[in-house]
C-alpha positions, 0 to 999 in steps of 0.5 A, a space after each residue: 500500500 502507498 504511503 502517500 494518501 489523499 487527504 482533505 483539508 478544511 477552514 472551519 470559518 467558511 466551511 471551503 475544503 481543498 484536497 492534497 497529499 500527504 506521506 503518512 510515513 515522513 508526515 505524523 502530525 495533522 498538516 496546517 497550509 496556508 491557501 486563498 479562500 474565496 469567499 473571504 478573498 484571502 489567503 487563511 490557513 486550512 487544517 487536516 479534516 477528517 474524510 
């Protein structure tokens, strides 16, 4: 089985999701990114969620 899953991740304010990749084996910890939300017009930071 791939290391490399995909995952969602979720801005609890706007309820906007974005779908990425993480490698489960280098990577334990729920990933944080920074991406541009649309409704809000900026960018904001997006947490792990679960599927």
């Amino acid at each position: 089985m791939s290391q490399i899953q995909l995952i969602q991740i979720k801005n609890k304010e706007t309820g906007e999701t974005y779908w990425t990749r993480k490698n489960k084996k280098k990577v334990e910890r729920k990933i944080e990114l920074k991406k541009f939300s649309k409704a809000l017009r900026k960018h904001i930071t997006f947490k792990e969620a679960k599927k």
